[in-house]
C-alpha positions, 0 to 999 in steps of 0.5 A: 517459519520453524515453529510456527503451527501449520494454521500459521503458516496458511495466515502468512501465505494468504498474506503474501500472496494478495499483497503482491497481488495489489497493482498500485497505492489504491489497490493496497492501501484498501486491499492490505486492510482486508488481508490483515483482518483476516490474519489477525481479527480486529475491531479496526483495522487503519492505513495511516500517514502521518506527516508534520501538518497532516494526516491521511487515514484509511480505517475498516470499518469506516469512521468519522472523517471529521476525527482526523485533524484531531488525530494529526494535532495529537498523534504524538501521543500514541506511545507507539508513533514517538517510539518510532519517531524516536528510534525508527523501529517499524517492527509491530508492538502494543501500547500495552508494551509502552504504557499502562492502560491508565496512562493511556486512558490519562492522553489527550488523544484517548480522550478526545479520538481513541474513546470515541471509537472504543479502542482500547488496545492497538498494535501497530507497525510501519512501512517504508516512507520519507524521513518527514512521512510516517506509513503506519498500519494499526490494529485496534481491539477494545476488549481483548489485547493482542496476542504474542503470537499475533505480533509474530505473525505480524512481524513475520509478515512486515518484510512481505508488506513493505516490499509489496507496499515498494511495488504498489508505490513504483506501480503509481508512480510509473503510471503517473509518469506515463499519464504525463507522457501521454498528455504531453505527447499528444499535445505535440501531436506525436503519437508513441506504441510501446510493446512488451517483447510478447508484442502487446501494447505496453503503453500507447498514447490516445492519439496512437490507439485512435490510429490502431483502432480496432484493437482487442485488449492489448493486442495490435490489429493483424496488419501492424503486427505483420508490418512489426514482424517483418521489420523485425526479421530484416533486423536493423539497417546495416551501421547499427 
């Protein structure tokens, strides 16, 4: 952070601190728009995810969503995205450090998405994903270009996003996991309480919160939470 103007400084802590704040893929794939926004205004700002035969685009504010298979057959244009596919580096760069802004207006692709939406200038990084899957944030302008010390915020800022990008995927996938446990479970009539080592329900399938009704929250009725705690004070059966 030496160096960096107090100002600064600010930017990146509120960037941290919400990104760790987004509880699942939903949360941050939105959220994460908003914050870098602030940090670093744009025209747009997109969450992109850009994979061999399709593409996923998330963008503030939103656009024509009828653009986005023109934006999945000629996304290898965008100097930005072959440079990553060429050598695999995420970290934050402009067009502008690519190609001249005649060259730019010369693709395909400026022609027949970017002019629609005046975006002229764009930076753009990327975030963990499998090999056959690029995760992409871009930051577009249509006048002014991005700023050397706008990249640096970004670039400073990249290590924080992609671990709270890690969280939020883990976060998705845990739930899945347990939706699918939970279905399966009940199905088979089993009924399954999970608490955490404060004794709050953790997970619990929907035939087991049935059968503990009334419940407040996370919290168990006081009659389980007695029967637990004396369980827990015999401690386990002798052999164990």
């Amino acid at each position: 952070m030496r160096g960096q103007t107090l100002t600064d400084t600010q930017l990146l802590l509120e960037v941290v601190g919400e990104a760790y704040s987004f509880e699942d893929l939903h949360q941050y794939r939105s959220g994460v728009l908003e914050v870098l926004n602030r940090v670093v205004p744009s025209d747009r700002v997109a969450y992109n995810e850009i994979a061999p035969d399709e593409a996923f685009a998330l963008m503030i504010p939103e656009f024509d969503a009828s653009l986005i298979p023109i934006f999945s057959a000629l996304a290898h244009e965008n100097p930005l995205i072959s440079r990553f596919q060429r050598t695999g580096d995420g970290r934050p760069y402009r067009i502008s450090d690519m190609i001249d802004q005649e060259t730019f207006h010369a693709t395909t692709l400026y022609q027949e998405f970017y002019r629609h939406m005046g975006v002229e200038r764009q930076v753009a990084f990327s975030l963990p994903s499998p090999p056959t899957l690029l995760v992409g944030l871009a930051l577009t302008r249509e006048h002014e270009d991005f700023s050397d010390r706008e990249v640096q915020l970004l670039a400073l800022a990249r290590p924080h996003l992609m671990q709270a990008y890690r969280n939020a995927e883990l976060a998705s996938e845990r739930t899945a996991m347990l939706a699918a446990l939970e279905q399966g479970l009940d199905s088979l009539g089993r009924h399954v309480v999970v608490l955490d080592p404060h004794g709050r329900v953790e997970f619990a399938t929907d035939g087991a919160r049935r059968l503990l009704a009334p419940m407040t929250g996370s919290a168990l009725p006081q009659k389980v939470r007695n029967w637990i705690s004396e369980h827990r004070a015999r401690g386990p059966p002798p052999g164990r």
